[in-house]
C-alpha positions in Angstrom: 124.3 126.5 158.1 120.9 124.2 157.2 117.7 126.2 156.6 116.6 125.0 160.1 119.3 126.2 162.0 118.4 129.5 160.1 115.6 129.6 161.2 116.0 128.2 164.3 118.5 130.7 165.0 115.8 133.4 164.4 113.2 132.1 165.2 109.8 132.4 163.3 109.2 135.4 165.4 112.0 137.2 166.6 112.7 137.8 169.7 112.8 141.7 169.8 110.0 142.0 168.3 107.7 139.3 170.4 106.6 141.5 172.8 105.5 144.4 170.2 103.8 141.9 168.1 102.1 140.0 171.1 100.8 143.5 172.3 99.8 144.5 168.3 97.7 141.5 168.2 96.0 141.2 171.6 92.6 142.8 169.2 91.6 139.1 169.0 89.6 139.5 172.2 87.7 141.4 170.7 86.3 140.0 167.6 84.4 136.7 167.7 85.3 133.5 166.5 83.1 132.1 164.2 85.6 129.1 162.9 86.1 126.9 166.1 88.0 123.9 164.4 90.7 126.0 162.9 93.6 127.7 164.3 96.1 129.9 162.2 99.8 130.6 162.5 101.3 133.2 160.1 104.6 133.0 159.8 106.7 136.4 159.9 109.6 135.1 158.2 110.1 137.2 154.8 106.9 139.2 155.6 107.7 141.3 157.8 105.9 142.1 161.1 103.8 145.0 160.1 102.1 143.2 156.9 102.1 139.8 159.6 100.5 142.1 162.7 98.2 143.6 159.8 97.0 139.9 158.5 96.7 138.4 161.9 94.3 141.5 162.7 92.5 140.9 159.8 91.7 137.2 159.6 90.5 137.8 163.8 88.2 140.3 162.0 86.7 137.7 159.5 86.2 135.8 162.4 89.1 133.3 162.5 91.1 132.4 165.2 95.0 132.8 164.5 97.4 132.5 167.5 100.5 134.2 168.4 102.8 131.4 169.0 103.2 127.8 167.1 102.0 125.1 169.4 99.9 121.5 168.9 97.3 123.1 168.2 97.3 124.8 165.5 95.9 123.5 162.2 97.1 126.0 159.7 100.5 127.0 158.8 100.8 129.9 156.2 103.6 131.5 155.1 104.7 133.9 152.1 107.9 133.7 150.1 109.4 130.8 151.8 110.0 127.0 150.3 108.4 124.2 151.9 112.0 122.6 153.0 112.7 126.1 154.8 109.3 125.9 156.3 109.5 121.9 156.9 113.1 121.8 158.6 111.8 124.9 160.9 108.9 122.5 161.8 110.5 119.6 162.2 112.4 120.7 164.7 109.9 122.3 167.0 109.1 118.6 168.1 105.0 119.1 167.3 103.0 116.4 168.3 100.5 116.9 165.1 102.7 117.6 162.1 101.2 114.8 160.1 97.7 116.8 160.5 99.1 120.2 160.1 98.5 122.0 156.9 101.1 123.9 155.6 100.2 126.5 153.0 101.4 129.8 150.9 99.6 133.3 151.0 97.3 132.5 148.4 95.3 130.3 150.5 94.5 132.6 153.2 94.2 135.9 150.3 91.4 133.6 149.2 89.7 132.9 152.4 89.7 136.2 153.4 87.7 137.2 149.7 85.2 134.6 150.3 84.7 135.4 154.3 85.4 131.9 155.3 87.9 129.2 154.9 88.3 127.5 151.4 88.7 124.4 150.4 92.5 123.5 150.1 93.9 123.1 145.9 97.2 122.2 145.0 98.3 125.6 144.3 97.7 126.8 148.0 100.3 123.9 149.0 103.9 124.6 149.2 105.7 122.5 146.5 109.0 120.4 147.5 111.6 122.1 145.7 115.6 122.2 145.1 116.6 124.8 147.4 118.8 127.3 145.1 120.2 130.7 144.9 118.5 131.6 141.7 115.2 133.4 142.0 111.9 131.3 140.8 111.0 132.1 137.0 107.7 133.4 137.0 105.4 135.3 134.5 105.3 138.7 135.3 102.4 140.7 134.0 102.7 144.0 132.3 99.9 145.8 134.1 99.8 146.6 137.8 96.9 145.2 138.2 97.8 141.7 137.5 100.6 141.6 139.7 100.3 141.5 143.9 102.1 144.2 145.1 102.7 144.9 149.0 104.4 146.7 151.2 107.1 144.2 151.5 109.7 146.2 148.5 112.1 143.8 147.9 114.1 146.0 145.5 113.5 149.3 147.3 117.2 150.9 146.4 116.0 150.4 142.5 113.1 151.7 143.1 113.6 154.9 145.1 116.1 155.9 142.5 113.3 155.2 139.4 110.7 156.7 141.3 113.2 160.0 142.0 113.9 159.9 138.6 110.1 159.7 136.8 108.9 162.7 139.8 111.4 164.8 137.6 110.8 163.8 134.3 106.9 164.9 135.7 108.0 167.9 136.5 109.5 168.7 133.1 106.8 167.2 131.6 108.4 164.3 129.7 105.0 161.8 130.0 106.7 159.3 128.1 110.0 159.5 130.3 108.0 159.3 133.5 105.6 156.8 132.6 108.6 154.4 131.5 110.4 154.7 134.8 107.6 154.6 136.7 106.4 151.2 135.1 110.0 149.9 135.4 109.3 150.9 139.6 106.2 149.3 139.7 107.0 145.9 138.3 109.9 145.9 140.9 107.6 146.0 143.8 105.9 143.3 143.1 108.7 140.5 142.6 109.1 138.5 145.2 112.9 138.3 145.4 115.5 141.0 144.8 117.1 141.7 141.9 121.0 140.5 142.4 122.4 140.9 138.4 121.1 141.8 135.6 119.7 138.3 134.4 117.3 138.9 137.0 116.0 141.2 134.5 115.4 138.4 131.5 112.1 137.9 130.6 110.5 141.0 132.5 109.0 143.6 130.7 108.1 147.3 131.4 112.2 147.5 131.0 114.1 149.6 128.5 117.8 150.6 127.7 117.5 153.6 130.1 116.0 152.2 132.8 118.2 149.3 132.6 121.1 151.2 133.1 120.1 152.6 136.0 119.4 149.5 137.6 123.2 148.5 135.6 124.8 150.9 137.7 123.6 150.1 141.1 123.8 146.5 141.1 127.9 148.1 140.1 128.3 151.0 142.2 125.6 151.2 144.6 124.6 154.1 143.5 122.8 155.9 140.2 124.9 158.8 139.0 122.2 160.6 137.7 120.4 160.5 140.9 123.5 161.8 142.9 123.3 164.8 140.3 119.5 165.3 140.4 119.5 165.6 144.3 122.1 168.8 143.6 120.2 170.3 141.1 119.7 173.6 142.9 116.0 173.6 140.2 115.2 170.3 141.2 115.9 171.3 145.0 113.7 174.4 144.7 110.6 172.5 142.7 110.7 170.0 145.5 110.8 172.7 148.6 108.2 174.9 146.9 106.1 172.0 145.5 105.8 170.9 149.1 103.4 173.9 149.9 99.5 172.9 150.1 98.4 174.6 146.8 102.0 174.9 145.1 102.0 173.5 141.7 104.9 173.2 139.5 104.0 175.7 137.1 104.2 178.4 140.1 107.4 176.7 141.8 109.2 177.6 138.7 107.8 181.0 138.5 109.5 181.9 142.2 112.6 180.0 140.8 112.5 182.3 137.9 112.6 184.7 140.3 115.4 184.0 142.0 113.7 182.3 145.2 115.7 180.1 146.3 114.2 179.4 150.0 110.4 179.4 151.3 111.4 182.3 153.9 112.5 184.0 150.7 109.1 183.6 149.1 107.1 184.3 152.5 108.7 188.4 153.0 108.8 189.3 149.2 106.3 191.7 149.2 105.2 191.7 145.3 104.1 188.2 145.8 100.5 187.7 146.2 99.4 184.1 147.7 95.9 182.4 146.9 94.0 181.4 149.8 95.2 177.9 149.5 99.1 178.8 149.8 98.1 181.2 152.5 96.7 178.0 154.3 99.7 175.9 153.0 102.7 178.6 154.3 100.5 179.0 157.8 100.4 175.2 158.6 103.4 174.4 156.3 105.0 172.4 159.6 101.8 170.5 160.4 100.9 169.6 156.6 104.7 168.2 155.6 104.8 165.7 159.0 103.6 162.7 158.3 99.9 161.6 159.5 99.9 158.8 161.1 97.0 156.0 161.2 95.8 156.8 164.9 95.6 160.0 163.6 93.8 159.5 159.9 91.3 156.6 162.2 91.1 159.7 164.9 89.4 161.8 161.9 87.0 159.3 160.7 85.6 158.9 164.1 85.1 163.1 163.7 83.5 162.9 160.5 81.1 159.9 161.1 80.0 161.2 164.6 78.9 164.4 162.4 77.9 163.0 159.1 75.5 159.8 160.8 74.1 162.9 162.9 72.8 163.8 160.0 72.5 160.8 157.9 72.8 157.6 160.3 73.1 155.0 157.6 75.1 157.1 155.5 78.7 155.1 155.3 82.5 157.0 156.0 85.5 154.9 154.3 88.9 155.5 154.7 90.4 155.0 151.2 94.3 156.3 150.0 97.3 154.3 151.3 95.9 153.6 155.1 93.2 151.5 153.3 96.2 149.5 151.1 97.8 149.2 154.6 100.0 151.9 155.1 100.7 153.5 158.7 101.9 157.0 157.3 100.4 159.3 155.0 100.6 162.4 153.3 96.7 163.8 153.9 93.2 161.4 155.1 90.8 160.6 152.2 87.6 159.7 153.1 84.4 158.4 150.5 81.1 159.5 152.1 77.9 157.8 150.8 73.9 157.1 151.4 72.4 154.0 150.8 69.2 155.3 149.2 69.2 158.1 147.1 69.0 161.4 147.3 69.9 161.3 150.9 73.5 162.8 150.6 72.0 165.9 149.1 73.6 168.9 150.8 75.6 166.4 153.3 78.8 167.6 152.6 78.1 171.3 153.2 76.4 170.3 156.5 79.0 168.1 157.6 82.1 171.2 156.9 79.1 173.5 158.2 79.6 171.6 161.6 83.5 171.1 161.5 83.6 175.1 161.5 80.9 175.2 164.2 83.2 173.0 167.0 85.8 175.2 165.6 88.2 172.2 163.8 87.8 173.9 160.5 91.3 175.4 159.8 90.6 175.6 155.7 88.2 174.3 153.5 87.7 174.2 149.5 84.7 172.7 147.7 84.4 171.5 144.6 80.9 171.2 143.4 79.7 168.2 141.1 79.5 168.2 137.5 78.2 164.9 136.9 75.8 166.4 134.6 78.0 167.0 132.0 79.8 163.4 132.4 79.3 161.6 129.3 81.6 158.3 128.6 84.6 157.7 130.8 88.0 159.6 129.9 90.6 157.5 128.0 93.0 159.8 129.9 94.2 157.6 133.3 94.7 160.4 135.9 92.2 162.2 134.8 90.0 163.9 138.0 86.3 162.7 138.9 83.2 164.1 139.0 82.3 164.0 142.2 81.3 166.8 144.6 84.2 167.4 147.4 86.4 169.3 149.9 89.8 169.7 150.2 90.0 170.4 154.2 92.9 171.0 156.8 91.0 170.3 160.4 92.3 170.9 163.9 92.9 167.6 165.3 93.2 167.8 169.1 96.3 165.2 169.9 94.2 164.0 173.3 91.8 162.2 170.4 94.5 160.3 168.8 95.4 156.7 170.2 94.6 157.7 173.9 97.3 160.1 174.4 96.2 162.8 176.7 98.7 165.8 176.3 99.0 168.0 179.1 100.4 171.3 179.4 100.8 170.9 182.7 103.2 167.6 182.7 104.4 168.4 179.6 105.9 171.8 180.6 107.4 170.9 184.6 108.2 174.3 186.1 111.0 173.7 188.2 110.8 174.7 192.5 112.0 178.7 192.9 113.3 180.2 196.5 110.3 183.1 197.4 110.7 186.3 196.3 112.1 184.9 192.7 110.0 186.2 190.0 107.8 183.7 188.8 108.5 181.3 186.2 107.0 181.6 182.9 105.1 178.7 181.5 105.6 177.3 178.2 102.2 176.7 176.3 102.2 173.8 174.5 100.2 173.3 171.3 98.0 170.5 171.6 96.7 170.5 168.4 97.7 169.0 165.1 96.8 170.5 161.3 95.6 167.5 158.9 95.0 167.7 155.0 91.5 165.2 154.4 89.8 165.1 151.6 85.9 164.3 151.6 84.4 163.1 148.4 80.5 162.4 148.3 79.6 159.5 146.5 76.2 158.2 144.9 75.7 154.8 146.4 75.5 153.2 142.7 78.7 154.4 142.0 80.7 153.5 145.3 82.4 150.7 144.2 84.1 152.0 141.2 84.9 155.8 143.6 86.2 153.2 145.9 88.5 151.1 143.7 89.5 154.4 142.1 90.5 156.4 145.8 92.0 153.3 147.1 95.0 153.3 144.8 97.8 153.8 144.3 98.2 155.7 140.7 100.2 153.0 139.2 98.1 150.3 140.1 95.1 152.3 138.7 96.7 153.5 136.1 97.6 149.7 135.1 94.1 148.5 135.6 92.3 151.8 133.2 95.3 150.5 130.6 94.1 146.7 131.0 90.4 147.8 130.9 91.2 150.0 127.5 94.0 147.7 125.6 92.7 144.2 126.6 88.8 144.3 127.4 87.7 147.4 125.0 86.3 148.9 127.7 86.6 152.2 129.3 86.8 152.4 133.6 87.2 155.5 136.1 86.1 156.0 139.0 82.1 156.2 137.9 81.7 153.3 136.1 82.8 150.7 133.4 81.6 151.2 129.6 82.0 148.5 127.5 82.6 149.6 124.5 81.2 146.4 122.4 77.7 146.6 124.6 77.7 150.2 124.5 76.6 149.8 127.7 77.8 151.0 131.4 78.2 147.4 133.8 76.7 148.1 137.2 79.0 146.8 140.1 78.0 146.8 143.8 81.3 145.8 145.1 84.8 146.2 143.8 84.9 142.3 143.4 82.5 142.6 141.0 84.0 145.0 138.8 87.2 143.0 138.5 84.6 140.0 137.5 83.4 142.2 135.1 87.2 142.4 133.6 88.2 138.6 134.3 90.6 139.7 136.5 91.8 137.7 139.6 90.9 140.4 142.8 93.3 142.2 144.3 93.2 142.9 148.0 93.6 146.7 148.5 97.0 145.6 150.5 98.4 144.2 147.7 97.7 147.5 145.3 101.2 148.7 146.6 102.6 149.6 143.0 
């Protein structure tokens, strides 16, 4: 079968997933469109419709036009991970009346207009090259650090890197830095390549990869499965670290204290009597259900619109971010983090004790921790990578009423029908249903002339900044966290306003926050 028919069979959107995507993307009524003579098509084809819905939303935001379905007039064809003949045949074939006009180009193109706000002008390396079609994946230069390397959502390699990943949580556990750090840089470079890994050539020329962690990517590619992985997930420690480990304020130090002890279950742990909890794991153990579901994005955007309704109260230029994994593009999390900061300062003095103050007041404070600054005794930034910050904050779990989140009204009523009874029956008892949620959110306050660099650093993930602090040390002679950048040579700290700027500063090429995925 030719590449057209491929895609012709599939179509460049399809059809199951038309309607969701049409529906996803119906936000471009609400954003203006400030370039008239230029209509965008994003092709889903090896991208996926999440990362395609997510892009579409995000160029209507920078005020471009991008439409749904290919038609005459579009102007704009981009596409990610596909060669110009599969892209051309798929064209050609849709009998366009404008295909001599239309501009077919690859993801870098449109990462690049985004960065700049508006469309750029078109360079060779935006255009798809005409290329032998062939089986054998592209040879490209693959950076050692994370953050040279574009890394989305899209894993192409995901049953490598689940099994790495697995692997490097346990050597954490035990401690082994040098173990975990190896087979977490092994998962990292993985999802970023563009193609999956099929045999072991694939691995030529690729660093991060030594004997160990080449054998496990050996023994899937034979036997679809890692041994050592299969014995790790019956390791009845392993097993217990993970269950206790998964209680808010649980550390592994304590998990293998109740192990000692011959816990072996968290109902165990919850009736031993000698046991005394901190007020953390009494939080953790009393919302444990809440806590360990995943929090969606309605959700996390449903608590920013709590927070910045209290905080501008107080402060009303005072900014609320959304950082973590829903800012790289994620729809699920673990907990919300959230950067507050004041444009002039001084302002944000006392603003985090007001704004939990409040959250107690209208009674969605569940359980809150606060961590006060010490960015008095900051001196140079730490050559350690995961090292924590500075800054003043609070670990919180808030009552999020599900009626707030994506316009779903719960109702005890219609969620709990009570069925007809003949008179005289004893009445029914109602059900009550809990319309309430528990979220973990973090709230960091933030100087404003140290926002960029909090915000690079909260955005993620810890590979990718762990990669970048690496780069910054090894290759610059600088030192970065998430207060600053010290050159080392200068002896001087650069000032950034933007995160753009602080990759300047390095002579990096930017990253989107989507593509931080490692």
């Amino acid at each position: 079968m030719s590449s057209a028919e491929k895609l012709g069979g599939m179509g460049i959107v399809p059809k199951r997933k038309r309607q969701k995507v049409t529906e996803a993307c119906s936000s471009h009524n609400r954003h203006e469109v400030r370039f008239q003579d230029l209509i965008l098509f994003i092709v889903e084809r090896k991208m996926g419709s999440s990362r395609r819905t997510f892009l579409m939303d995000l160029a209507r935001k920078k005020g471009f036009r991008v439409d749904d379905v290919l038609s005459d007039s579009v102007t704009h064809i981009v596409t990610e991970n596909n060669s110009w003949n599969e892209i051309w045949d798929w064209i050609q074939n849709q009998k366009l009346s404008n295909t001599d006009k239309l501009k077919v180009l690859n993801i870098s193109w449109f990462t690049d207009s985004m960065a700049a706000g508006k469309p750029v002008d078109i360079e060779d390396r935006h255009r798809l090259q005409k290329v032998l079609q062939s089986n054998v994946p592209p040879v490209v230069t693959i950076s050692q650090y994370a953050c040279q390397r574009r890394s989305t959502l899209d894993n192409r390699n995901k049953i490598f890197t689940d099994a790495l990943d697995l692997l490097a949580e346990n050597f954490e556990f035990n401690e082994n830095d040098g173990a975990f750090v190896a087979f977490s840089r092994a998962s990292s470079l993985l999802k970023s390549l563009p193609y999956t890994i099929s045999r072991m050539e694939n691995l030529e020329g690729l660093p991060c990869f030594g004997d160990q962690t080449r054998t496990i990517i050996e023994e899937i590619l034979e036997d679809g499965v890692c041994s050592k992985v299969e014995s790790l997930l019956c390791d009845e420690r392993y097993k217990a670290r993970k269950m206790f480990t998964s209680v808010f304020g649980v550390g592994v130090k304590t998990a293998d204290k109740w192990y000692g002890q011959g816990f072996r279950s968290l109902e165990e742990v919850k009736a031993a009597k000698d046991l005394k909890f901190t007020k953390m794991q009494k939080a953790g153990f009393l919302y444990y259900e809440d806590i360990n579901s995943a929090v969606t994005r309605p959700e996390a955007e449903a608590v920013g619109q709590i927070i910045e309704n209290i905080v501008h109260k107080f402060t009303p230029d005072a900014s609320v971010t959304l950082t973590g994994g829903f800012r790289r593009g994620k729809e699920i999390g673990h907990d919300v983090d959230f950067l507050i900061s004041c444009p002039k300062e001084g302002k944000n003095e006392n603003l985090l004790h007001k704004t939990v103050n409040k959250l107690d007041i209208q009674g969605l404070l569940l359980y809150n921790d606060f961590v006060e600054d010490t960015l008095e005794k900051r001196k140079l930034p730490s050559k350690k990578y995961d090292v924590m910050d500075h800054f003043e904050k609070c670990f919180l779990i808030l009552k999020l009423n599900k009626a707030l989140v994506n316009n779903r009204v719960l109702s005890v009523s219609s969620a709990s029908a009570v069925r007809p009874t003949n008179k005289g029956a004893e009445p029914e008892v109602k059900t009550k249903i809990k319309d309430w949620k528990a979220i973990r959110v973090d709230l960091v306050n933030v100087p404003a002339q140290q926002f960029a660099y909090a915000l690079l650093g909260w955005t993620g993930s810890r590979q990718f900044e762990r990669g970048l602090r690496r780069y910054t040390n090894h290759e610059k002679n600088m030192l970065l966290d998430n207060h600053g950048l010290y050159d080392k040579n200068k002896r001087a700290f650069l000032k950034a306003k933007t995160e753009e700027e602080i990759f300047a500063h390095l002579d990096l090429e930017y990253i989107e926050p989507w593509e931080r995925n490692a």
